[in-house]
C-alpha positions, 0 to 999 in steps of 0.5 A: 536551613537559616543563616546569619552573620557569625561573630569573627567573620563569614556565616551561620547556617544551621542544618537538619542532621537529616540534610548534613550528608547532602550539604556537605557534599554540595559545599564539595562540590560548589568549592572543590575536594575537602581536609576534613580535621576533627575534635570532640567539638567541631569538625573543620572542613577546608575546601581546594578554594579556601573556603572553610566550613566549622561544623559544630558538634552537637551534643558533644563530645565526637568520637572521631573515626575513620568515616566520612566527615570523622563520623560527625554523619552518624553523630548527628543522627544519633537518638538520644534523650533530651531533656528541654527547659523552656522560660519566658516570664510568665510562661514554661514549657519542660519536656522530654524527648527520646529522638524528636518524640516528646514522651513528657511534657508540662506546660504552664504559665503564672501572669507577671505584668509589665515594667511600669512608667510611673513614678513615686510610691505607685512604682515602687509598689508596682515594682515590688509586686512585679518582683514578687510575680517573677519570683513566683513565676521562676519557682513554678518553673523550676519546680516543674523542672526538677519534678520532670527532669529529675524523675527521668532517667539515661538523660543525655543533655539537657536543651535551654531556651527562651529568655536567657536569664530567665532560664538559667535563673530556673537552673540555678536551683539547688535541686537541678544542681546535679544536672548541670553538666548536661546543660549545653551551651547554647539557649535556643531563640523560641516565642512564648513557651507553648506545647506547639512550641515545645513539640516543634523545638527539635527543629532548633536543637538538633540543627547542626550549625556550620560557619561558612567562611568563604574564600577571599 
């Protein structure tokens, strides 16, 4: 579990969908009996003190129900399959997921050097280069994206990460056109796309992120 400021005001906790039930019940606990109001996209927990917390939902949209916490507990728990794209310059990292089991994978990476401190006509060949090599290294990972995600079928999102241009330059491609709707929101922070990284990312995706605003 990880926390950081949020942007508006109180805190960002993320929490393993297998800890949700407990951490909640603990925020309970510490703060006093909870309204609980739902929508498709976040359930609002209000405690006796004031203190709210926003739980985010995950690969929406809820279906709201009578159960504890709108059924956001079912939810999270919930086995889907999950295609991930991963992309820093000069490295990709595309698989598949059905629950946090990666079923297929495809990792590589295509050098790109550095931005260069020179001047004159050196840098503007070296630029030049280096565009050709980023342009080089973006079409492998698309290339490997369409090729793994279009060939997967019941996809039911689709996880972003890395560096966040680069990665939403590799979805732009004419041939994941189709597939945008199933992009989530938000680009989850990795290093240098690596199978260990891809295998590990469920921990980042799955999380369950709450504002905590706690009372005045």
């Amino acid at each position: 579990m990880s926390s950081r400021p949020a942007a508006g005001g109180g805190r960002h906790v993320d929490v393993a969908p297998e800890r949700l039930a407990g951490w909640l019940a603990g925020f309970a606990a510490q703060h006093g009996a909870v309204t609980v109001a739902a929508s498709s996209e976040a359930v609002v927990c209000t405690a006796a003190d004031g203190a709210v917390a926003e739980c985010e939902v995950p690969f929406p949209p809820l279906l709201p129900d009578d159960s504890a916490y709108a059924g956001l507990l079912a939810h999270v728990l919930t086995v889907r399959r999950i295609g991930v794209v991963l992309v820093r310059l000069g490295g990709y990292a595309v698989g598949v997921f059905d629950g946090t089991t990666l079923s297929s994978s495809k990792v590589g990476s295509r050098q790109v050097h550095g931005r260069s401190a020179a001047g004159g006509w050196s840098q503007q060949r070296f630029a030049r280069r280096r565009e050709g090599q980023v342009r080089e290294a973006l079409g492998d990972s698309a290339d490997v994206a369409a090729r793994i995600l279009l060939a997967t079928t019941g996809l039911e999102a689709i996880v972003l990460g890395g560096d966040k241009r680069s990665v939403q330059a590799v979805m732009e491609d004419p041939r994941l056109a189709g597939l945008a709707p199933l992009v989530q929101p938000r680009v989850i922070d990795v290093p240098d796309p690596r199978l260990k990284v891809l295998q590990d990312s469920p921990r980042l995706w799955r999380a369950v992120r709450i504002r905590v605003i706690d009372p005045e």
